[in-house]
N, C-alpha and C positions, 0 to 999 in steps of 0.2 A: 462212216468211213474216216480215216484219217490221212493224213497228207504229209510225207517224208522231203523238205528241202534238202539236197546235198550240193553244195555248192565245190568243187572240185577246182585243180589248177584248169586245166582243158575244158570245162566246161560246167554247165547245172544241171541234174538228174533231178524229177518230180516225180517222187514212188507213193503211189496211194493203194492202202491194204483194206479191207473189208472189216467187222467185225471177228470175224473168226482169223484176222491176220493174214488170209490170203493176198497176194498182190494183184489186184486187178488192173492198173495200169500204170505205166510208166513212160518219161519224157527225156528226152536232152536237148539240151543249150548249150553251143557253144561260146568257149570264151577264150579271147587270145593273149598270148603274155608278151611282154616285150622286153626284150634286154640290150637298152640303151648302149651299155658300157660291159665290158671283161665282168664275169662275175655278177653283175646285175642281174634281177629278173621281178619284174612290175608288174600290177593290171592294173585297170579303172574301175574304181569300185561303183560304178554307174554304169557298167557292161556285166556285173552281178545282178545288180535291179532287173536291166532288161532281159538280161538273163532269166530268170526268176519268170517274168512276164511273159516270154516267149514258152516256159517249159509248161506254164501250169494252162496255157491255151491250149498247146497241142496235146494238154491231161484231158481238158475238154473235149476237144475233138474227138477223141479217142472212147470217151467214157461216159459222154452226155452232160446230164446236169451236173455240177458241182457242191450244189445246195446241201449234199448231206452232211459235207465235210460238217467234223466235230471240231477238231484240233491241229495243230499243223507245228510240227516238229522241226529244228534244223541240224545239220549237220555242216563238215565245213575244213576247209583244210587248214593247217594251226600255222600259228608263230605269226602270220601276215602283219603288218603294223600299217593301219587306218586310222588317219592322221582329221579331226575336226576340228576345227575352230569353235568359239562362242554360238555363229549363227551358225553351224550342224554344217557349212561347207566342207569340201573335203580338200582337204591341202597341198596335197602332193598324190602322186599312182602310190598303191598299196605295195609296199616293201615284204616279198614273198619269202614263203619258207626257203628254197629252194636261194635263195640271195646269199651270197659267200663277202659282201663289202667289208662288213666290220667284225672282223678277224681282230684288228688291234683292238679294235673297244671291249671284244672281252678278256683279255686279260686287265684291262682298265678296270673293268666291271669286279671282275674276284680282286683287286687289289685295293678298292675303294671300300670293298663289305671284307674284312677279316675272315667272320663266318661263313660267307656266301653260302659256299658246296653245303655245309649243316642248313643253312634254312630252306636253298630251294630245293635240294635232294638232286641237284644237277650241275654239270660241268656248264660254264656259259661255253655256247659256243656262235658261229657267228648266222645259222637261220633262226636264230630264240628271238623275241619282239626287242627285249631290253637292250640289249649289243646295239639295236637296229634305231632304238630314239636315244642314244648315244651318237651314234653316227650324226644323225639329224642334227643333232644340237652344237658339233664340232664343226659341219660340212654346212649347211642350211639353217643358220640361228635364227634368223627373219621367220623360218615357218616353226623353228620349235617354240619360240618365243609365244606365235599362236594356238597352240595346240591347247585346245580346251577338256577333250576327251581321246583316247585309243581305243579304236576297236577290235576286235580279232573280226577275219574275213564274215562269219557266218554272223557274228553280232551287228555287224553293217546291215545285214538284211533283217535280224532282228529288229532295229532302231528301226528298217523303212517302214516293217510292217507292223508296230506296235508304237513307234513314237517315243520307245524307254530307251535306256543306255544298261543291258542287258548281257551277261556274259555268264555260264558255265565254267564247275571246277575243272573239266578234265579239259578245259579248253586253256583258261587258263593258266595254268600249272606249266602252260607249255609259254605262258610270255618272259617266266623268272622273277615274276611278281608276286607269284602267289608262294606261300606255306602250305603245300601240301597235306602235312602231317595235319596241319590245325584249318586246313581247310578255310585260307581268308588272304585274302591281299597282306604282306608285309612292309607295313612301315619302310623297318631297313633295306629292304630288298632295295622298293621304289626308290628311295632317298639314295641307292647308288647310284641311280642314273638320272637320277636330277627330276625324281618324277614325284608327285603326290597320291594320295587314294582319291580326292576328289576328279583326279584326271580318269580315274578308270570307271570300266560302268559294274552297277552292281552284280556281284559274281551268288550262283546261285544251283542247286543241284539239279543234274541234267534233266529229269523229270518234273522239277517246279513249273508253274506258270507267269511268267514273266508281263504277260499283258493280251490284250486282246486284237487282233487288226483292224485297223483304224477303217472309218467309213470311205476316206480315200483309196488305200492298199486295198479294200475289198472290192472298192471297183473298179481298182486298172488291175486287178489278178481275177477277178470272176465269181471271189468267194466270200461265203456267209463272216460274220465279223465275230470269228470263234478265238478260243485263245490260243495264244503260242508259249510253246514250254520250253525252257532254256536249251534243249537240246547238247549237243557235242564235238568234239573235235573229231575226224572223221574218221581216226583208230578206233577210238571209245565207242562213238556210233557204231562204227564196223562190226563191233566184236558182238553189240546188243543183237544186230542183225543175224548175226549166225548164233547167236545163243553163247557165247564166252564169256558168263557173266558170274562164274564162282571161282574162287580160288584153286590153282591148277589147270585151270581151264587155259589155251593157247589157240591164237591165229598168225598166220605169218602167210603175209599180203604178198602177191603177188601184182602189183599196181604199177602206179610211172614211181614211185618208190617201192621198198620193200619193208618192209616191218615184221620184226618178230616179238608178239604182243604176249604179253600174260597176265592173268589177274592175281590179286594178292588182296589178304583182309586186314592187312597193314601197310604202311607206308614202309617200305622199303627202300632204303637210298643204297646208291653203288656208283658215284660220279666219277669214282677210278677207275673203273672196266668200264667210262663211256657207255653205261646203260642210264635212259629216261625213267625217271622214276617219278608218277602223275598218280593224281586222282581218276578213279575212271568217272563215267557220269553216273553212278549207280550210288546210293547213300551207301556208309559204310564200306566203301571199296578202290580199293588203287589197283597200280598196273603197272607194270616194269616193260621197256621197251629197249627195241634196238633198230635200230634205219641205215637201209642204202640209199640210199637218193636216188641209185638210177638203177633201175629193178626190168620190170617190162619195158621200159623208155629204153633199155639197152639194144634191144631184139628192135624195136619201132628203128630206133635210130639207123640200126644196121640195114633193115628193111630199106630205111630210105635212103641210104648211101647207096645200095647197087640196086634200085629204083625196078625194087618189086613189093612184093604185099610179106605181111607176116605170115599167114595162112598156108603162102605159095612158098615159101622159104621152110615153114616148119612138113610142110610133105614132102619136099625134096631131099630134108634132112631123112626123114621117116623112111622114104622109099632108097635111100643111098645104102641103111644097114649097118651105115658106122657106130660105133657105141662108143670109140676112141679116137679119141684129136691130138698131134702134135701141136697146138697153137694153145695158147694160153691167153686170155683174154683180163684186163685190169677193166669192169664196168665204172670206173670213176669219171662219169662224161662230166659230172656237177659237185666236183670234189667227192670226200666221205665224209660221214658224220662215224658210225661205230665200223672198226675198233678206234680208227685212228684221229678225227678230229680235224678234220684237213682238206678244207677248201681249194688249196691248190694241187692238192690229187689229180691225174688226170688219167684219162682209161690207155689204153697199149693193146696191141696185140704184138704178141710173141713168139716164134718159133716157126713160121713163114719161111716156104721154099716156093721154087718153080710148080712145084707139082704140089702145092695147096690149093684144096677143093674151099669151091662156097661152102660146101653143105659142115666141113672141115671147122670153115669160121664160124657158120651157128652153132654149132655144137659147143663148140669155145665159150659164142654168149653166153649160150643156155649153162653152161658149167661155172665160170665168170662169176655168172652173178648168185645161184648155189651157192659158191664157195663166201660170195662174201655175206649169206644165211649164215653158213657156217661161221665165221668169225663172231657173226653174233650171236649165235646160240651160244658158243664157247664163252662170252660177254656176260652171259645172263644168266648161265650157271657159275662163273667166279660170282656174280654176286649173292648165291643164295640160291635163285632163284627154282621155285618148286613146279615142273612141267607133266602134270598126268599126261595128257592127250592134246596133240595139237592138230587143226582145223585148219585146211588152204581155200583161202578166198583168193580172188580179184583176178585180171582180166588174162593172164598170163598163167593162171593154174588149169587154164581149158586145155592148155596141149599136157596129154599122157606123158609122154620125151620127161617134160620137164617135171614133171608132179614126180614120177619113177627115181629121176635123178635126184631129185631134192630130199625123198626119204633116202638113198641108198648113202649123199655125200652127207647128210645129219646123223641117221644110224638110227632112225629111229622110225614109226609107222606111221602113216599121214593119214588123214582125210578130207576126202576131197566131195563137198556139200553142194546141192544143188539151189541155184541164184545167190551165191557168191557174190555176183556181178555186182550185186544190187545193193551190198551189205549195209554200208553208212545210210545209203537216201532210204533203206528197208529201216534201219537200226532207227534214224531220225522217226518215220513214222510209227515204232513201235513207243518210243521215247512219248510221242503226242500222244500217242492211246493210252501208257502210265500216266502221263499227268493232270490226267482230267478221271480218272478211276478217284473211286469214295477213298481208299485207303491205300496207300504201297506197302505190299507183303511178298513173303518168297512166292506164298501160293500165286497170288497174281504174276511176280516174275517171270516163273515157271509156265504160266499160261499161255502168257504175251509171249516170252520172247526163249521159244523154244530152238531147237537146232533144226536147221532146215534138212531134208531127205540127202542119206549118203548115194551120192554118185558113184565112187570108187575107192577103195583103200587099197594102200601103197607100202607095203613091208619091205624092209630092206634088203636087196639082193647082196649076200653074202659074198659074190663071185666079183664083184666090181671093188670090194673093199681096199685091195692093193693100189690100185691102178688111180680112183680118187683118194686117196691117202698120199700119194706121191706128187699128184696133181696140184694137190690142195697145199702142197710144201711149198711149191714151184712158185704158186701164186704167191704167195706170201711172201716168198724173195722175194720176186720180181719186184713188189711194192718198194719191200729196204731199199734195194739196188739202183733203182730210178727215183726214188723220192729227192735225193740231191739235184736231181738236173729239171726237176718242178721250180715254179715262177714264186 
């Protein structure tokens, strides 16, 4: 058996698959974030640990002994900045992807490196790690002063459970440390924010084996003292999980962000159209990205504004028979990253009379946040980008409504795979069962990490093209129009 850590903002998922890759059982842990201040958002990287301890108890419960586990893969949500000292203390709460503080530091950041956008293949912007220990070092010099090592989130569980200072390229790639193309931490990069290589931990491909779980970690988590392989950041995992692991290959997450991911067998940079452009954790292969920050967190939020469930809100859309909204909905609860770069984004709704129905405003969401897919697909083809078939995972692709929508405002045919759900903490465990194989080859690729059973495929309704066409304009004002009266 092997064992898939997915360390997530909300919480830690423990997916363990069989030999033949079946998923036998799975756990969650939750975990809470806290946003001290405007724009902040924290955890304690020691509610990860226990985290971690709580998910693979209740693997046990669930699945008996633990003793066969081989491997144990992690995955992990990117950019976090996990702050140690000399003696492996932790410094300060982890500085999240999802965190909008240092907006000024990166324009600091591209002005201090000439080249920057040429080396890291990226716009800095302010959820990247680098922005974030600029910040520390203007705001909090006493702790950057001690900072001996950074982590990325899923490398913290790395280091509990192995004792190394451990890190993946597609994790990586996402602090603005790394050279993507060349695959290694940057000198210059580092050196613009004040940072050295000795601070970082050794970066490695997602399949490597970074070390083995220490006789401690094996027995506050239950398990044999097998190894753990550098694993990924939770896009790259994702994508292993659902099998998007060749060029042309596409997923586009439906999660508390959104992501529209694609592989490439080159490093492709596009830091003007605001697309990510990373290593995936696969040797030989990158991946062009695009992000909303607030994707399914949009529909949750609303859920919990007029203090009912999602479930009950998407059958009352369903049972209402609307297919069209006068309300326009801006999903910026947590700024945006693609198209526009802009943390003080903030969401709207639009177009509101006496006689606007709820079901009026979800449909809004659910269109909302579509539309701002669509700005990024539009992103990721100004840069190049080559899109065979694209694959809907994550928690938000289970309602029809939305999956329907999402091919008709893209224009293009979807599908929609079964356990999705499970993608990253599945992708992590598939990563453990590569890294301990005699040899990595396609054959094997193709083995391990096949595309999971199609659910449903979604062709584009022809008949809706006018009506999201005009939709999708509106949006897009509404952004210009109100961006002035933004903080």
């Amino acid at each position: 058996m092997y064992l898939g850590l997915d360390l997530g903002t909300s919480g830690l998922k423990a997916v363990l698959i069989d030999e033949a890759g079946k998923v036998v059982g799975q756990e969650n842990a939750p975990v809470s974030v806290s946003n001290p201040k405007p724009l902040w958002s924290e955890q304690d990287p020691l509610a990860w640990w226990d985290a971690a301890v709580k998910a693979v108890a209740g693997l046990k419960a669930q699945v008996g002994d633990l003793s066969g586990v081989k491997s144990v893969g992690i995955a992990g949500q990117m950019h976090g900045a996990t702050l140690l000292d000399a003696d492996n203390n932790i410094l300060r709460p982890c500085i999240l992807w999802n965190d909008g503080r240092c907006f000024e530091e990166c324009a600091e950041l591209e002005a201090a490196v000439p080249n920057f956008q040429e080396l890291s293949g990226n716009l800095a912007m302010p959820g990247f790690t680098a922005p974030k220990l600029m910040w520390v070092k203007k705001h909090e010099p006493e702790v950057f002063e001690k900072v001996a090592k950074v982590l990325l989130p899923k490398d913290y569980l790395a280091f509990r459970l192995t004792g190394n200072y451990s890190g993946d390229m597609s994790d990586g790639a996402g602090t603005l440390w790394l050279d993507p193309a060349k695959r290694a931490w940057s000198e210059e990069l580092l050196a613009g924010s004040g940072m050295t290589a000795d601070q970082m931990p050794t970066v490695y491909e997602g399949t490597d084996v970074v070390g083995s779980i220490t006789a401690d970690a094996a027995a506050a988590l239950g398990l044999p003292e097998v190894p753990v392989v550098a694993g990924a950041g939770d896009n790259a995992a994702g994508a292993v999980g659902v099998g998007v692991t060749e060029p042309g290959q596409a997923f586009l997450s439906l999660g508390t962000s959104g992501v529209y991911f694609s592989v490439s067998d080159s490093h492709c940079a596009s830091p003007e159209n605001t697309v990510h452009a990373f290593c995936h954790c696969l040797p030989g292969r990158w991946h062009q990205m695009t992000v909303s920050l607030s994707a399914a967190n949009s529909l949750s939020w609303f859920a919990d504004l007029v203090k009912t469930e999602v479930p009950a809100l998407l059958e009352e859309l369903a049972e209402s028979g609307i297919t069209q909204t006068p309300v326009t909905f801006l999903p910026y609860l947590s700024g945006e990253r693609t198209p526009h770069n802009d943390p003080t984004a903030v969401g709207a709704f639009y177009g509101m009379t006496n006689g606007t129905t709820r079901a009026e405003m979800t449909l809004a969401v659910l269109e909302g946040v579509a539309y701002s897919f669509a700005d990024g697909q539009d992103a990721l083809e100004a840069a190049g980008t080559k899109i065979d078939n694209v694959t809907l995972i994550g928690g938000g692709a289970r309602s029809p409504i939305w999956r329907q929508m999402l091919a008709d405002i893209l224009e293009r045919p979807l599908t929609f795979r079964d356990g999705g759900e499970v993608g990253p903490g599945l992708g992590a465990a598939r990563l453990a069962q590569l890294g301990v194989a005699e040899e990595f080859n396609s054959e094997l690729l193709a083995r391990v990490c096949p595309p999971p059973p199609v659910v449903a495929e979604h062709a584009p309704n022809a008949e809706m093209k006018d009506y999201y066409q005009k939709q999708l304009g509106r949006y897009r004002e509404l952004y210009k129009l109100t961006k002035s009266l933004n903080g």
